[in-house]
Steps between C-alpha positions, in 0.01 A plus 500: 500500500631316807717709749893419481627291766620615822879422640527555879794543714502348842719692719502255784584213308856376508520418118629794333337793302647361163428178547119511582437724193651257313298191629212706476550586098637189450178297631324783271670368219468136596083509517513742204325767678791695286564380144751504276612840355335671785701765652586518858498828691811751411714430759456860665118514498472158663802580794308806503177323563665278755717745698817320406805603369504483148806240530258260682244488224821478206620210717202328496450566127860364437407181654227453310713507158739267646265253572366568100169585680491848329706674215626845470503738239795698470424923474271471862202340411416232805519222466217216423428119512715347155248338269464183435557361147289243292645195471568416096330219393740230342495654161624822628220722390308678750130411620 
Protein backbone atom coordinates (compact mmCIF):
# COMPACT_ATOMS: atom_id res chain seq x y z
CA UNK A 1 0.00 0.00 0.00
CA UNK A 2 1.61 3.23 -1.22
CA UNK A 3 1.46 6.29 1.20
CA UNK A 4 -1.22 9.09 0.12
CA UNK A 5 0.18 12.03 -1.43
CA UNK A 6 1.39 14.98 0.30
CA UNK A 7 -0.08 18.76 -0.40
CA UNK A 8 2.27 21.48 0.92
CA UNK A 9 1.66 25.03 1.61
CA UNK A 10 4.34 27.53 0.85
CA UNK A 11 3.99 30.42 3.04
CA UNK A 12 6.45 32.62 1.26
CA UNK A 13 5.10 32.21 -2.00
CA UNK A 14 2.96 34.96 -3.42
CA UNK A 15 0.31 32.59 -5.04
CA UNK A 16 -2.33 32.08 -2.62
CA UNK A 17 -3.17 29.26 -0.08
CA UNK A 18 -6.26 28.16 -2.25
CA UNK A 19 -4.80 28.29 -5.24
CA UNK A 20 -1.63 26.07 -4.71
CA UNK A 21 -3.79 23.30 -3.14
CA UNK A 22 -5.66 23.36 -6.01
CA UNK A 23 -2.75 23.09 -8.62
CA UNK A 24 -1.35 20.64 -6.47
CA UNK A 25 -4.67 18.17 -6.52
CA UNK A 26 -5.35 19.13 -9.75
CA UNK A 27 -1.82 17.90 -11.24
CA UNK A 28 -2.78 14.78 -8.86
CA UNK A 29 -5.65 14.23 -10.86
CA UNK A 30 -4.03 15.02 -14.18
CA UNK A 31 -1.07 12.10 -13.78
CA UNK A 32 -3.71 9.93 -12.06
CA UNK A 33 -1.79 9.61 -8.96
CA UNK A 34 -5.67 10.06 -7.71
CA UNK A 35 -8.36 8.22 -9.68
CA UNK A 36 -11.66 8.50 -10.28
CA UNK A 37 -14.12 7.98 -7.35
CA UNK A 38 -11.33 8.56 -4.97
CA UNK A 39 -12.18 10.78 -2.19
CA UNK A 40 -10.30 13.83 -1.31
CA UNK A 41 -9.60 14.79 2.30
CA UNK A 42 -12.85 16.18 4.36
CA UNK A 43 -12.38 19.56 4.08
CA UNK A 44 -11.64 20.01 7.98
CA UNK A 45 -9.05 17.21 8.35
CA UNK A 46 -7.04 18.47 5.38
CA UNK A 47 -7.21 22.58 6.60
CA UNK A 48 -6.49 20.90 9.71
CA UNK A 49 -3.48 19.17 8.33
CA UNK A 50 -2.38 22.33 6.61
CA UNK A 51 -2.98 25.00 9.28
CA UNK A 52 -5.45 26.84 7.11
CA UNK A 53 -8.67 28.05 7.64
CA UNK A 54 -11.12 25.69 6.73
CA UNK A 55 -12.50 28.37 4.05
CA UNK A 56 -9.09 28.11 2.26
CA UNK A 57 -9.23 24.39 1.72
CA UNK A 58 -13.45 24.72 0.67
CA UNK A 59 -12.19 27.37 -1.77
CA UNK A 60 -9.82 25.36 -3.27
CA UNK A 61 -12.23 22.38 -3.39
CA UNK A 62 -14.86 24.70 -5.08
CA UNK A 63 -12.51 25.40 -7.80
CA UNK A 64 -11.88 22.17 -8.49
CA UNK A 65 -15.74 21.37 -9.28
CA UNK A 66 -15.90 24.34 -11.40
CA UNK A 67 -13.30 23.38 -13.50
CA UNK A 68 -15.31 19.61 -13.61
CA UNK A 69 -11.94 18.36 -12.18
CA UNK A 70 -13.77 16.78 -9.15
CA UNK A 71 -17.52 16.14 -8.19
CA UNK A 72 -19.28 16.50 -4.97
CA UNK A 73 -21.60 14.50 -3.20
CA UNK A 74 -24.23 16.24 -1.53
CA UNK A 75 -24.72 15.08 2.58
CA UNK A 76 -20.57 15.91 3.22
CA UNK A 77 -18.83 13.32 1.66
CA UNK A 78 -15.58 15.05 -0.25
CA UNK A 79 -15.40 15.24 -3.03
CA UNK A 80 -13.43 12.96 -5.79
CA UNK A 81 -12.10 12.91 -9.43
CA UNK A 82 -15.68 12.26 -11.80
CA UNK A 83 -15.24 9.02 -13.71
CA UNK A 84 -14.82 8.64 -16.91
CA UNK A 85 -17.41 6.79 -19.06
CA UNK A 86 -16.90 4.10 -21.87
CA UNK A 87 -17.50 5.26 -25.00
CA UNK A 88 -20.62 3.08 -26.73
CA UNK A 89 -19.65 1.41 -29.59
CA UNK A 90 -21.86 2.34 -32.70
CA UNK A 91 -24.50 -0.17 -31.92
CA UNK A 92 -25.10 1.28 -28.59
CA UNK A 93 -24.39 -1.72 -26.49
CA UNK A 94 -21.67 -1.59 -24.09
CA UNK A 95 -18.12 -3.35 -24.46
Amino acid sequence: MTAPPTLTIDTASPVPPYEQIRAQLAQLIQHQVLAPGDRLPPVRQLAGDLGLAVGTVARAYRELELSGQVRSRRGGAPPSPPRRRRARPPNGHIC
